[in-house]
C-alpha positions in Angstrom: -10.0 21.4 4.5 -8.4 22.1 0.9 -5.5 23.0 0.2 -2.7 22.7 -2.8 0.4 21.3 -2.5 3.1 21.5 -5.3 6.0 18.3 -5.8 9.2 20.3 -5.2 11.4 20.8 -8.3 12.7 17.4 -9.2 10.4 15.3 -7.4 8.1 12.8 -9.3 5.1 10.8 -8.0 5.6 6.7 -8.3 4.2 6.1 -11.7 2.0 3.3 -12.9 -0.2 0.4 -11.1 1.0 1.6 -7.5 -1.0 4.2 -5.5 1.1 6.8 -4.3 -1.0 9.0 -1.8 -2.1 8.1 1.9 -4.3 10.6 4.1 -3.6 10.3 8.0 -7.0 9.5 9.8 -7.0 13.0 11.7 -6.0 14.6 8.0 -3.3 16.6 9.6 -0.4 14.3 7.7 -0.2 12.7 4.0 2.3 10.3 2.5 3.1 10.3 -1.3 5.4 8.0 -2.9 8.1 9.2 -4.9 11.0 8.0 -7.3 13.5 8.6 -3.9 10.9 6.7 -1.5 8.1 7.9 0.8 7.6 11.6 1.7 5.4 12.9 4.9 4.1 16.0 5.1 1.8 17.9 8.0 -0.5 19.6 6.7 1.0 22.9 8.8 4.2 22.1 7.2 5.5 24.0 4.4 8.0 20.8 3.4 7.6 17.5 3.3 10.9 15.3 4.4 11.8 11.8 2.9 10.8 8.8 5.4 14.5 7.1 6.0 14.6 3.7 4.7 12.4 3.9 1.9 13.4 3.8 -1.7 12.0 4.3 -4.9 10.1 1.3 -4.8 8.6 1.5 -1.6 4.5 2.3 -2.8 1.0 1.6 -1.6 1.3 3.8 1.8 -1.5 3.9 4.3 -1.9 4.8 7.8 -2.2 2.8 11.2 -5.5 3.9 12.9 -3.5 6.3 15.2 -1.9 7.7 12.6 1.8 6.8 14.6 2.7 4.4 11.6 2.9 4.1 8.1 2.4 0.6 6.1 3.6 0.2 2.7 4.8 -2.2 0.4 8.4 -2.3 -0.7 8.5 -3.9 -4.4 12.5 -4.1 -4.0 11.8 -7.4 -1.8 8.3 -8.0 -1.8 7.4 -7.2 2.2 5.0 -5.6 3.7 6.6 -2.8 5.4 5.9 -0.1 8.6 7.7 2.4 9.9 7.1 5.0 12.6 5.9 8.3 11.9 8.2 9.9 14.3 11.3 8.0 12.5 13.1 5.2 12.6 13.9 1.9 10.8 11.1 0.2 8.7 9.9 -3.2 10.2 9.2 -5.9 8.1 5.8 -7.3 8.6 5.5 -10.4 6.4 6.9 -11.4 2.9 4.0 -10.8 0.4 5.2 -13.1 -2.9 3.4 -10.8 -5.3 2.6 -7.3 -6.1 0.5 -5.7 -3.4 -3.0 -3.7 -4.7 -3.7 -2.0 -1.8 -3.9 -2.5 2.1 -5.2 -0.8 5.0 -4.8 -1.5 9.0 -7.9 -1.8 11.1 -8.5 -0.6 14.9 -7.9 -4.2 15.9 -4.4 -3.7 14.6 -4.8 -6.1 11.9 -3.5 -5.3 8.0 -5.6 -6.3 4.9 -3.8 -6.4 1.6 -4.7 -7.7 -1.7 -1.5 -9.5 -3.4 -1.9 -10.6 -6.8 -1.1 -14.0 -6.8 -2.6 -15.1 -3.7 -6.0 -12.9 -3.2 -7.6 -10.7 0.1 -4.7 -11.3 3.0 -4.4 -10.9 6.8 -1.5 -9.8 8.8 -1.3 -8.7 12.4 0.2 -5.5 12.4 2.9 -6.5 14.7 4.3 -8.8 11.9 4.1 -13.1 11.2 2.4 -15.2 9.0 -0.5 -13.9 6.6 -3.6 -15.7 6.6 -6.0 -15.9 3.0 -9.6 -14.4 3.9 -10.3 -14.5 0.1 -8.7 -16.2 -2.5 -8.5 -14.9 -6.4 -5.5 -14.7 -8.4 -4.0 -12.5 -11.7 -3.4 -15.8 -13.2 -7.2 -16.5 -13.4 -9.2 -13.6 -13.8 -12.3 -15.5 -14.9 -12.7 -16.1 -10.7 -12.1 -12.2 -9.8 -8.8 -10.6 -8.4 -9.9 -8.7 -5.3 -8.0 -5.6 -4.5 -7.8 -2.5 -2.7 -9.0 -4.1 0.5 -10.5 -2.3 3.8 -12.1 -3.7 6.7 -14.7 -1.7 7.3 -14.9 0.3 11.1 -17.0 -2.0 12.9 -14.5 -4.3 12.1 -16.7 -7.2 10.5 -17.2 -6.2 6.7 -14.0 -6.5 4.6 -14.6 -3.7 1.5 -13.0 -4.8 -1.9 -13.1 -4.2 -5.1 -13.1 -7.3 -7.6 -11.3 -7.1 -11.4 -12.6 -9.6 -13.7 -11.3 -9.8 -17.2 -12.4 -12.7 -20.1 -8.9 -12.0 -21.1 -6.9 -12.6 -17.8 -3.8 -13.4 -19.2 -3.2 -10.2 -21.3 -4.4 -8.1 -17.9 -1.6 -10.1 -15.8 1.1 -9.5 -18.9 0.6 -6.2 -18.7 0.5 -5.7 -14.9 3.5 -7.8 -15.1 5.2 -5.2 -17.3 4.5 -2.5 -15.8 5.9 -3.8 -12.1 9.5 -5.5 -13.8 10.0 -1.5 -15.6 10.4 0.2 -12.3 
């Protein structure tokens, strides 16, 4: 399938570090993040409608398995966010403590995020505590920061990708920057 799909007038894509673009896994729905909040479009729509509860700072959307929710990290109070697809108020799923460089839910309903300060986490996709699979930090980029996390579909293999930087501390300046500007 390709298709094109314009921003209506006024509308700007979340700028920077965050990713702003999530793909349902049957492809018939995507999520962008804008500079009002999350918008979700079916593909068979011609508009795309703003996802209530979500603000300009709500970024790194992606999709539950069944494609019924949407995960996504709200940088307004550092949680790890879901809402319904079908509407709704978001749920808060567990306080993250740092920026959030991707996540993705499993078909075990479990969430994998990468938070800068504390490495590769674990939540279940019902909410609680997060568990550390791997650790790595912003603050010591010598060791790797993992990010962009994905357990792969049998369920065993965790996907990342690792940053390392002999300069760690003008990388996490920077990334710092860019998150307090928004």
């Amino acid at each position: 399938m390709r298709f094109t799909y314009e921003l209506p007038e006024g509308q700007q894509l979340n700028q920077g570090i965050a990713v702003s673009l999530a793909v349902s896994p049957d492809s018939s729905q995507f999520v962008y993040g804008t500079t009002e909040g999350l918008y979700l479009r079916s593909v068979d729509a011609l508009d795309a409608r703003l996802i209530a509860g979500t603000d300009k700072n709500s970024v790194q959307p992606f999709f539950s398995p069944d494609g019924q929710w949407i995960g996504y990290w709200s940088a307004s109070d550092q949680k790890l966010k879901k809402v319904a697809v079908s509407g709704g108020a978001p749920v808060v799923l567990c306080d993250t403590g740092s920026q959030v460089m991707g996540a993705s839910w499993d078909s075990e309903n479990t969430i994998v995020y990468s938070a800068v300060l504390s490495g590769v986490m674990r939540v279940s996709s019902g909410g609680g505590t997060p568990e550390s699979l791997i650790k790595g930090s912003a603050a010591n980029l010598k060791d790797g920061l993992p990010i962009a996390p994905q357990m792969l579909p049998e369920g065993k293999t965790l996907l990342f990708t690792n940053i390392l930087d002999s300069n760690p501390v003008n990388w996490f300046e920077e990334l710092k920057q860019r998150v307090s500007s928004k």
